[in-house]
SEDOBA-904111 format. One line per 8 residues: number of its first residue (from 1); their letters; for each residue x, y, z of C-alpha. Coordinates in Angstrom, 2 decimals. Each point is the difference from the previous one (the first is absolute). Layout:
<nugus>
NUM	A	X Y Z  ...
</nugus>
This chain:
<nugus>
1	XXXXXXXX	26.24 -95.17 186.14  -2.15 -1.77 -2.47  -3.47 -0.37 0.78  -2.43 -2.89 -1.12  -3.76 -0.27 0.19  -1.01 -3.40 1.65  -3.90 -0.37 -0.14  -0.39 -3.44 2.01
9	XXXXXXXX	2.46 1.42 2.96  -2.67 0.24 3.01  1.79 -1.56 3.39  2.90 -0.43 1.94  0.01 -3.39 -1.84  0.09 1.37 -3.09  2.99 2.83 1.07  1.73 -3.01 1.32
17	XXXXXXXX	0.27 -1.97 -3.18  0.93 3.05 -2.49  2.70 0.59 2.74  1.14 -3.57 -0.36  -0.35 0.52 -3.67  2.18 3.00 -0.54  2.24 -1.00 2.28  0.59 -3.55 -2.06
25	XXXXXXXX	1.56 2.46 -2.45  1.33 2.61 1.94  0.94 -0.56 3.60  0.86 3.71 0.44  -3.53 1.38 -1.03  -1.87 2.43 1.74  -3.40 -0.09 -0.33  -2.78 2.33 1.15
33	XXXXXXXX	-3.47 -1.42 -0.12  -3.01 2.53 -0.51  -3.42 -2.24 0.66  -2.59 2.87 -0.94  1.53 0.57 -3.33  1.32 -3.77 -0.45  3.03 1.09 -1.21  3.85 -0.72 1.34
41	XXXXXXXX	3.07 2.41 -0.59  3.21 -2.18 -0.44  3.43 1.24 0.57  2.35 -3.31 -1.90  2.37 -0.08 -2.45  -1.60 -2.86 -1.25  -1.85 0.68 -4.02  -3.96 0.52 0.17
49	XXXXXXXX	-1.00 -3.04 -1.74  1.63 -2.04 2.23  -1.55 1.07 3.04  -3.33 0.36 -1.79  1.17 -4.12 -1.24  0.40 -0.81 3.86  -3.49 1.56 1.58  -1.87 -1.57 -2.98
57	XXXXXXXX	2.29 -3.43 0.65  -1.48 0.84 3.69  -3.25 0.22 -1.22  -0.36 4.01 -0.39  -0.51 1.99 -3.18  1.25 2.75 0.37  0.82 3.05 -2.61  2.47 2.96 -0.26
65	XX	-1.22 3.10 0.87  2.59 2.33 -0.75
</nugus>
């Protein structure tokens, strides 16, 4: 699992999108969403910087926190 910090995540909306992000680059993702914390823990094969490239494409920064 690699966790990222994503300050602007606040909805379902938002969970949505970063979903549809990840998923852009890594159909077999799991993701975990923690709203409190604004964080997500994602199980992929796929290399950090790209899914930190696809939630920013998707209009979420979003920063490795581990």
């Amino acid at each position: 699992m690699t966790n990222f910090s994503v300050p602007k995540m606040s909805c379902g909306h938002c969970k949505a999108s970063i979903g549809k992000a990840i998923a852009s680059v890594d159909s077999d993702a799991e993701v975990d969403y923690d709203m409190t914390t604004r964080q997500i823990a994602v199980q992929s094969d796929a290399d950090s910087d790209a899914l930190i490239a696809a939630m920013k494409s998707a209009g979420y920064d979003a920063e490795r926190v581990n």
